[in-house]
Every structure is written in structure tokens, then in C-alpha cells.
N, CA, C and O of each residue as an XYZ file, in Angstrom:
592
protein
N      34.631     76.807    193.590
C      33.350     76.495    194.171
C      32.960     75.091    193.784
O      31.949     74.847    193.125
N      33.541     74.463    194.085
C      33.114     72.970    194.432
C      31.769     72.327    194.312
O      30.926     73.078    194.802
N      31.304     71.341    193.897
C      29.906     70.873    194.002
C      30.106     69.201    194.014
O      30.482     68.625    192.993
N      29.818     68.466    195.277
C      29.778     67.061    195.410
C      28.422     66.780    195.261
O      27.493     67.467    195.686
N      28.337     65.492    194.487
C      27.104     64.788    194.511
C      27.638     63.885    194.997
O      28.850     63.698    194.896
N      26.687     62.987    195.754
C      27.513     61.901    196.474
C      26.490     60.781    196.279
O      25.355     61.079    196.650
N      26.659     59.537    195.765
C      25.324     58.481    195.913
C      25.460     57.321    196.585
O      26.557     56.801    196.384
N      24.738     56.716    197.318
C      25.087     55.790    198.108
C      23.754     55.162    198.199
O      22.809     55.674    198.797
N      23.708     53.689    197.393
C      22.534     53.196    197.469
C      21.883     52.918    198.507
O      21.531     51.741    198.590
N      21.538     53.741    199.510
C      20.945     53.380    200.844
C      20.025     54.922    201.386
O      20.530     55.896    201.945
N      18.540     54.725    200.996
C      17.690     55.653    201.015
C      17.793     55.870    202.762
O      17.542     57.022    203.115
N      18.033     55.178    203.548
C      17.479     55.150    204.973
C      19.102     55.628    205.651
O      19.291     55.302    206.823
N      20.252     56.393    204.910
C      20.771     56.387    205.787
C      21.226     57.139    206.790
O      21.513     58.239    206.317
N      21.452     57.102    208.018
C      21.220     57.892    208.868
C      21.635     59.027    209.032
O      22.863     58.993    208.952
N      21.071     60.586    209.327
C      21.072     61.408    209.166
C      22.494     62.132    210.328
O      22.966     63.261    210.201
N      22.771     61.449    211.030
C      24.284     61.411    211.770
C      25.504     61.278    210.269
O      26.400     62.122    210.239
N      25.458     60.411    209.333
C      26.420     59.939    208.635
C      26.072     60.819    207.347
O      26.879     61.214    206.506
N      24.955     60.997    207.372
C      24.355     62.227    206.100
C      25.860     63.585    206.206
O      26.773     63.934    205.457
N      25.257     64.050    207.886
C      25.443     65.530    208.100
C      27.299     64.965    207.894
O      27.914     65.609    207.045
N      28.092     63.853    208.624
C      29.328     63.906    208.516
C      29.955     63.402    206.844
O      31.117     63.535    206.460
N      28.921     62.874    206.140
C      29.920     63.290    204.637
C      29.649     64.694    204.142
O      30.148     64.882    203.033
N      29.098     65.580    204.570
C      28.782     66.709    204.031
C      29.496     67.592    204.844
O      29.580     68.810    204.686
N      29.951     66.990    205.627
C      31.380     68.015    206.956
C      32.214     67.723    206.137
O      32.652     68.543    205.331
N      32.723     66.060    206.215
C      33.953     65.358    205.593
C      34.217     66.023    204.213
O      35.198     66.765    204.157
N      33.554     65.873    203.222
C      33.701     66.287    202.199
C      33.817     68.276    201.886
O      34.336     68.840    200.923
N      33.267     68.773    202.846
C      33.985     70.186    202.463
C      35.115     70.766    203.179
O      35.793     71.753    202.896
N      35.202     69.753    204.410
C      36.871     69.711    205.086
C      37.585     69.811    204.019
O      38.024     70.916    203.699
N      37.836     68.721    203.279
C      38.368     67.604    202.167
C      38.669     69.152    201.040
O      39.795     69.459    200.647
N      37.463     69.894    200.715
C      37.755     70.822    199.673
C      38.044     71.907    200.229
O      38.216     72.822    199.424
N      38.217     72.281    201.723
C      38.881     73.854    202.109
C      40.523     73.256    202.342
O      41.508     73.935    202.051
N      40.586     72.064    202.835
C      42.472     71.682    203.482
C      43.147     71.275    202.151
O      44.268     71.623    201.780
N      42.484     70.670    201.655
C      43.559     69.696    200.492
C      43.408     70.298    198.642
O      44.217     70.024    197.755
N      42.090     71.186    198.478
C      41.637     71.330    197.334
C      41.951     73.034    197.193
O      42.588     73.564    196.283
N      41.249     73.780    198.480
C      42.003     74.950    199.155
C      40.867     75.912    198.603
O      40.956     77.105    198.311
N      39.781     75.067    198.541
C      38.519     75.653    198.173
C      37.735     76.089    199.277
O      37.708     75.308    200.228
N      36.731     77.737    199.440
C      36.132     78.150    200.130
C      34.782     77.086    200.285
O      34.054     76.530    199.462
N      34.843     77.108    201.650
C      33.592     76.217    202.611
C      32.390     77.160    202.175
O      31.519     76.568    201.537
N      32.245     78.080    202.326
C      31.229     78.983    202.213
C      30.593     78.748    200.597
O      29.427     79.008    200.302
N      31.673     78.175    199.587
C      30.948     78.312    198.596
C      30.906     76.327    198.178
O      30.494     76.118    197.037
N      31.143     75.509    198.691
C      31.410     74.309    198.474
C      29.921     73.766    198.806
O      29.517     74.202    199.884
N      28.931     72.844    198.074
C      28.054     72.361    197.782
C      27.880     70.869    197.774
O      28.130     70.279    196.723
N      27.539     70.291    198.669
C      27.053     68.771    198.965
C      26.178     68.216    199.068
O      25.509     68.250    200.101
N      25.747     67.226    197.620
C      24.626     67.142    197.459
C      24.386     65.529    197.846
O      24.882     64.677    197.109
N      23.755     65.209    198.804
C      23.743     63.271    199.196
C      22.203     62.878    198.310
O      21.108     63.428    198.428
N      22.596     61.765    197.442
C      21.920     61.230    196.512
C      21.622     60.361    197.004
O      22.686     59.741    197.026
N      20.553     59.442    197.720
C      20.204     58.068    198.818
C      19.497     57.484    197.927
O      18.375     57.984    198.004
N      19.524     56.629    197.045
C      18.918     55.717    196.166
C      18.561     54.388    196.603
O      19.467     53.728    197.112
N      17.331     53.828    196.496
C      17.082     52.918    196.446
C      18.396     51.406    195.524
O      18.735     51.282    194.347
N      18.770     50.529    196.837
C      19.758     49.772    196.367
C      19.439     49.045    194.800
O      20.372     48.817    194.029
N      17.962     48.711    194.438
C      17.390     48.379    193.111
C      18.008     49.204    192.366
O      18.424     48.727    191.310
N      18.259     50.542    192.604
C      18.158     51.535    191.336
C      19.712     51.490    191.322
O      20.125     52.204    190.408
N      20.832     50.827    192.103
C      21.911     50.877    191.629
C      22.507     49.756    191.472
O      22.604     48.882    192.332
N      23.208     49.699    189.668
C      23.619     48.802    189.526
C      25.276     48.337    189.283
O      25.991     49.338    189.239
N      25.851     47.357    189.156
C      26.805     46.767    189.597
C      27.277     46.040    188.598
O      27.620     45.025    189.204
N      27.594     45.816    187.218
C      27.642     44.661    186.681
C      26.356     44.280    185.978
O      26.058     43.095    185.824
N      25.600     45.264    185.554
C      24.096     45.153    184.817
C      22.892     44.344    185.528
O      21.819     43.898    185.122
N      23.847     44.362    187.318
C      22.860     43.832    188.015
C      22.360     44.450    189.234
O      23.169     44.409    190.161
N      21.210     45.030    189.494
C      21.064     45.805    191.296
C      21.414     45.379    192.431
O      21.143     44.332    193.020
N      22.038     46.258    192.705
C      23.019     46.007    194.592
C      21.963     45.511    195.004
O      20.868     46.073    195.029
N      22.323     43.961    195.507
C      21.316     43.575    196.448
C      21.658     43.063    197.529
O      20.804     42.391    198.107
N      23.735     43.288    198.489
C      24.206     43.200    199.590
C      25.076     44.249    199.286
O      25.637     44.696    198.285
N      24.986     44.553    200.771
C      26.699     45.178    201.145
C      26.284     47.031    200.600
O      25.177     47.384    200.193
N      27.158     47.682    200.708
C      26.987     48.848    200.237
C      28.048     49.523    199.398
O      29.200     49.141    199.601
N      27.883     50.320    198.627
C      28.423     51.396    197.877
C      28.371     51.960    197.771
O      27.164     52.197    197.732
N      29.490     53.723    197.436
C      29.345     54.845    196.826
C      29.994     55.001    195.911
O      30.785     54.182    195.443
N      29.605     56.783    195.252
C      30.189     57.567    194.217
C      30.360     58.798    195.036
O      29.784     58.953    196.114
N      31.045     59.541    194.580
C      31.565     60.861    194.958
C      31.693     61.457    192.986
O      32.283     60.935    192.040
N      31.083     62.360    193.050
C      31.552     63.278    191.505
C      31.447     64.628    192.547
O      30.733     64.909    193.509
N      32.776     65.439    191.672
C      32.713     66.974    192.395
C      33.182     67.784    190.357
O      33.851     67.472    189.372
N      32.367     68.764    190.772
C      32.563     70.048    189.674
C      33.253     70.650    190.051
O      32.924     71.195    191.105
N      34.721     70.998    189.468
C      35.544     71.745    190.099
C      35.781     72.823    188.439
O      35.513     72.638    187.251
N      36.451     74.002    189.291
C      37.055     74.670    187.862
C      38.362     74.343    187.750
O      39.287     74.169    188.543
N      38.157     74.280    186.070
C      39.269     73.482    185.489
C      40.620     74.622    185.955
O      40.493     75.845    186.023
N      41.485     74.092    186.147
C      42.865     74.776    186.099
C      43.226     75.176    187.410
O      44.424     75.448    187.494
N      42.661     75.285    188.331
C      42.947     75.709    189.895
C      43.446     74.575    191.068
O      43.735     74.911    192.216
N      43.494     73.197    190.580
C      44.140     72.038    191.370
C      45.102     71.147    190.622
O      44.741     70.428    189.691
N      46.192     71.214    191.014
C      47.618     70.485    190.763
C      47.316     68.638    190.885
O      46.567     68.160    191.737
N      47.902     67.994    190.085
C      47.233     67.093    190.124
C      47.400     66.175    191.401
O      46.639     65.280    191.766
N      48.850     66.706    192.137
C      49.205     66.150    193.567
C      47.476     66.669    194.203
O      46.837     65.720    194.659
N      47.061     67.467    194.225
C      45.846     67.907    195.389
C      45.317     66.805    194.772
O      45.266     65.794    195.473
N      44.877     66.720    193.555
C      43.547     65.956    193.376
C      43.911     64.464    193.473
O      42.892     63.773    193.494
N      44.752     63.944    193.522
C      45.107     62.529    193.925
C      44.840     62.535    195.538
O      43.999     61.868    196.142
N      45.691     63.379    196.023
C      45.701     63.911    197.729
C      43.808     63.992    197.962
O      43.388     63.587    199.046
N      43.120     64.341    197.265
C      41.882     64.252    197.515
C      41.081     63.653    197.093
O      40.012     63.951    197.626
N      40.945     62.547    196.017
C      40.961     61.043    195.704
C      41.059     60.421    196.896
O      39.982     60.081    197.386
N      42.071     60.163    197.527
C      42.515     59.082    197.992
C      42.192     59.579    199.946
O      42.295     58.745    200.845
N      41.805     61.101    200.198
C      41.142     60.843    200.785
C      39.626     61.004    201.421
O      39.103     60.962    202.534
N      39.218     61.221    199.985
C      37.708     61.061    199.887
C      37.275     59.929    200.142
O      36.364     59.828    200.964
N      37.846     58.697    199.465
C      37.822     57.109    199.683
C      37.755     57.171    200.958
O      36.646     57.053    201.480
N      38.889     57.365    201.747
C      39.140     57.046    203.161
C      37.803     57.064    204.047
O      37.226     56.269    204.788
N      37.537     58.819    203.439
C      36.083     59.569    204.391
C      34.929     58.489    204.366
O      34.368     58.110    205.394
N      34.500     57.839    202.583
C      33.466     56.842    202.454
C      33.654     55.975    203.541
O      32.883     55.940    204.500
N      34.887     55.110    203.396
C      34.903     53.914    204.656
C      34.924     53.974    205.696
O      34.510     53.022    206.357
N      35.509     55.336    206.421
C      35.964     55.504    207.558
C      34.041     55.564    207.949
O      33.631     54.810    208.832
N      33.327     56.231    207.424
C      31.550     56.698    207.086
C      30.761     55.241    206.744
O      29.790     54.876    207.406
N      31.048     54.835    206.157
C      29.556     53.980    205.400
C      30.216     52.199    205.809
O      29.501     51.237    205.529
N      31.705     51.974    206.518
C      31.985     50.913    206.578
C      32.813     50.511    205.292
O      33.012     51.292    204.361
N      33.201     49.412    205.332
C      34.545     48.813    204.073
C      33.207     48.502    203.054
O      32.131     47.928    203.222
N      33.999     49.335    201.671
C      32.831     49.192    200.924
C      33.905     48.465    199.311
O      34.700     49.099    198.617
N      33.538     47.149    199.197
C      33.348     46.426    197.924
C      34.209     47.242    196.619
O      35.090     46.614    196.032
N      33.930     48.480    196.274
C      33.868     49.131    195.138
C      33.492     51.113    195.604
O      32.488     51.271    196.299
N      34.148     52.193    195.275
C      33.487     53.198    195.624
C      34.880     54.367    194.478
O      36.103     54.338    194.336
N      33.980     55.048    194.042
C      34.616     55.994    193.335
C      34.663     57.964    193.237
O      33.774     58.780    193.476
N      35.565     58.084    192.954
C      35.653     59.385    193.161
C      36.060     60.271    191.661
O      37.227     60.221    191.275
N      35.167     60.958    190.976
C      35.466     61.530    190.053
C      35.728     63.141    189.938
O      34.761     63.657    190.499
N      36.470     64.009    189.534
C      36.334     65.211    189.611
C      36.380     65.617    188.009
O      37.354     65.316    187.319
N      35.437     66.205    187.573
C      35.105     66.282    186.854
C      35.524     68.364    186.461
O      34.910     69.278    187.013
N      36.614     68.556    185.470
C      37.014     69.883    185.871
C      36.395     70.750    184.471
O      36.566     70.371    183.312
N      35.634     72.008    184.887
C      34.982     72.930    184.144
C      35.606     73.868    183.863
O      36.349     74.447    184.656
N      35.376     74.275    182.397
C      36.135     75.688    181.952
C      35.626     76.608    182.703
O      34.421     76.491    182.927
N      36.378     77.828    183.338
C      35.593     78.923    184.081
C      34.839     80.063    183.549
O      34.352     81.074    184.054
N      34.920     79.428    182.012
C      33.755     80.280    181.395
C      32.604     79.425    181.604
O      31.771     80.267    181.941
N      32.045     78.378    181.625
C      31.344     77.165    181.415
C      30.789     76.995    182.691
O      29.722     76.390    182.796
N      31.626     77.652    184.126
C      30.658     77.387    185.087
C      30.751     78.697    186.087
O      31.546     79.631    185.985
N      29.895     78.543    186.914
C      29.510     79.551    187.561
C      28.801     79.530    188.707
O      28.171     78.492    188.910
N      28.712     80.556    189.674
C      28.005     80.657    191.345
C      27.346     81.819    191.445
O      27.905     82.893    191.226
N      26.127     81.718    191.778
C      24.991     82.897    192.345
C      25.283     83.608    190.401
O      25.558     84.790    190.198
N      25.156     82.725    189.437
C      24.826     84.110    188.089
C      25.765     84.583    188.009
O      25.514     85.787    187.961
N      27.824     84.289    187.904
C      28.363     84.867    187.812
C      29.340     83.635    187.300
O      29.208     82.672    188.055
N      29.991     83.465    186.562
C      31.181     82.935    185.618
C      32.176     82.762    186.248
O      32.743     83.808    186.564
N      32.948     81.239    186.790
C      34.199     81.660    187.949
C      34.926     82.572    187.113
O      35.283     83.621    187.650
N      35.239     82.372    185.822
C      36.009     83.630    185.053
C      35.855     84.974    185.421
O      36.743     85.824    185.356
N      34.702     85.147    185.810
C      34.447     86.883    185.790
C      34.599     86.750    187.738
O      34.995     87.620    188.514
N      34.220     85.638    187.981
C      34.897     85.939    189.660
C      36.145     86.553    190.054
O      36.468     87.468    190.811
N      36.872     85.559    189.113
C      38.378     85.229    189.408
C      39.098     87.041    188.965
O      39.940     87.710    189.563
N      38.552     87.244    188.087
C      38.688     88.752    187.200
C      38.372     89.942    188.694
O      39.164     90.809    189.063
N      37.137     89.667    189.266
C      36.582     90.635    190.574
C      37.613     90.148    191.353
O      38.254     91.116    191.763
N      38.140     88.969    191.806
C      39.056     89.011    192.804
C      39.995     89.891    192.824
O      40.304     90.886    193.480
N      40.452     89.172    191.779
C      41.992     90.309    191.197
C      42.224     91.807    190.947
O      43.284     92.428    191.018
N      40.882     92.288    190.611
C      40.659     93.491    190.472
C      40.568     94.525    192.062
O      40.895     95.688    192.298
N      39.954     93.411    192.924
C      39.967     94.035    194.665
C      39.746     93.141    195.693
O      38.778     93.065    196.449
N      40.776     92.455    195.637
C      40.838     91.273    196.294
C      40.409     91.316    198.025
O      40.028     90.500    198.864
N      40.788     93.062    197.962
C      40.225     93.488    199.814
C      38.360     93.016    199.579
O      37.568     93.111    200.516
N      37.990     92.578    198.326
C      36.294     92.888    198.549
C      35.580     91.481    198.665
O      34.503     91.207    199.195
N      36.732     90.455    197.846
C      36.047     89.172    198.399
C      36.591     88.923    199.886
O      37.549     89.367    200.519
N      35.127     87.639    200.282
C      35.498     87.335    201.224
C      36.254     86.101    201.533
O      36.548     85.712    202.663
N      36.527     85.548    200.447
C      38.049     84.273    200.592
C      38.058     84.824    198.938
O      37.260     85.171    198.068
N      39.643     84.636    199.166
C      40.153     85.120    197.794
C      40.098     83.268    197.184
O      40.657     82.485    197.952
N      39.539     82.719    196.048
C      40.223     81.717    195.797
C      41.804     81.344    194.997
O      42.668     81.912    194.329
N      41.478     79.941    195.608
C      43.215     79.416    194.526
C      43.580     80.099    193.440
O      42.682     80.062    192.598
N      44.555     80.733    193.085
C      45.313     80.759    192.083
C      45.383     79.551    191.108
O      46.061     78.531    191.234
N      44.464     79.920    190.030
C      44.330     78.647    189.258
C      46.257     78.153    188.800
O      47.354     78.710    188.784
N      45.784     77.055    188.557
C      47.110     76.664    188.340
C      47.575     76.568    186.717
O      46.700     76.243    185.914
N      49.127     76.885    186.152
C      49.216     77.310    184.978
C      50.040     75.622    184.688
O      50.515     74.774    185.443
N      49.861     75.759    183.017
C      50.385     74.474    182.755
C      52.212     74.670    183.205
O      52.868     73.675    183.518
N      52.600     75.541    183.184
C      54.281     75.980    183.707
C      53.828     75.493    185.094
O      54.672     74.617    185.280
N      53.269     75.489    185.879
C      53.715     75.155    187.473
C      52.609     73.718    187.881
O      52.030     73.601    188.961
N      52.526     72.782    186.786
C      51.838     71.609    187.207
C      53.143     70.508    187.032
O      52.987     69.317    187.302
């Protein structure tokens, strides 16, 4: 269950390019990451260009983003997450125009440590396995240090 924050110093931007990084980006985590859409979370952060800085100085041309996603730790091989690095980038430019500087972090959580709707992906992952006919997308098979 996935969670993008996305920031892009540009409070005004248009709500056409809003709705397509928030397509782009959970495409991005059902094809390449192999994460359920239904549970994938996109959050667009529109900041005033003052409030972001560059070099201890505020963007004051041109534009930039960030991409950070919460993923659980152990369920993406590091081929996916390069494979989705590189084309998260793409999605920014192909979206916001050739941008200067733009980054993509995935930031990976123990599945005791995180959780959806009050429930521990640990104790998810445990309900899957236990009746996998009862979820409605089984997720990834976390991945073991033997098959990375």
C-alpha cells in the first residue's frame, strides 16, 4: 500500500496535471511496483515557489519536484524500484515540462511499523495467506534476501 507525496513548488497548478500525476503515479505502482490501485495513496503538495528551496535559496524560476513513496520494506526487488525511479522521473517531465533537478525517494517500512485502515501490513500479509480467496488483490510476495 503505497503512499506518494509529491511536491512541486507551484500552488496554481492545473488541476488537468494534478489529476494525471495521481493517474501516472499509481499506474507506476500497480505495473512496475505490482502494488494494488485500490490501496495506493497520492498526496500533491503545491507549495508556494518561496517556500522551496534550492541551495539555501527560494525557487524563484523554472520548476521542480519531489516524489517520496512509503512502501513496505521487503516486497520490491531492487530492479522494480530503479524500474520505478527512473520512471517516475520520466512521468514529472513528460507532466510539469524539463525540470532543472527532481527526485524520487522510496522510503521502505517495516510491516510491523506500517499499516492501512488500523491494520499492520504484517497482520495483512498473515490474512492474505491465511485466505487469500478473501482479499480482494492478493499483494506482492514480499521479497526474501535469497531472491534479491
Amino acid at each position: 500500500m503505497p503512499y506518494f507525496r509529491v511536491t512541486v513548488p507551484d500552488p496554481d497548478l492545473p488541476s488537468d496535471v494534478q489529476r494525471a500525476l495521481a493517474e501516472g503515479l499509481t499506474r507506476l505502482a500497480v505495473t512496475v511496483l505490482r502494488k494494488s490501485g485500490a490501496r495506493t495513496i497520492v498526496h500533491l503538495n503545491l507549495v508556494p515557489p518561496g517556500r522551496y528551496y534550492v541551495d539555501s535559496a527560494p525557487l524563484t524560476d523554472g520548476r521542480d519536484a519531489h516524489v517520496e513513496a512509503s512502501l513496505t520494506a521487503g516486497t520490491n526487488s531492487a530492479a522494480e524500484k530503479a524500474a520505478f525511479i527512473a520512471a517516475a522521473d520520466e512521468l514529472l517531465s513528460d507532466l510539469l515540462g524539463p525540470l532543472p533537478r527532481s527526485g524520487v525517494a522510496l522510503h521502505e517500512l517495516h510491516p510491523e511499523s506500517y499499516g492501512y485502515n488500523g491494520v499492520t501490513q504484517l497482520d495483512y500479509y498473515r490474512r492474505v495467506a491465511a485466505a487469500p480467496a478473501a482479499a480482494p488483490e492478493a499483494p506482492a510476495a514480499p521479497v526474501t534476501a535469497a531472491a534479491r
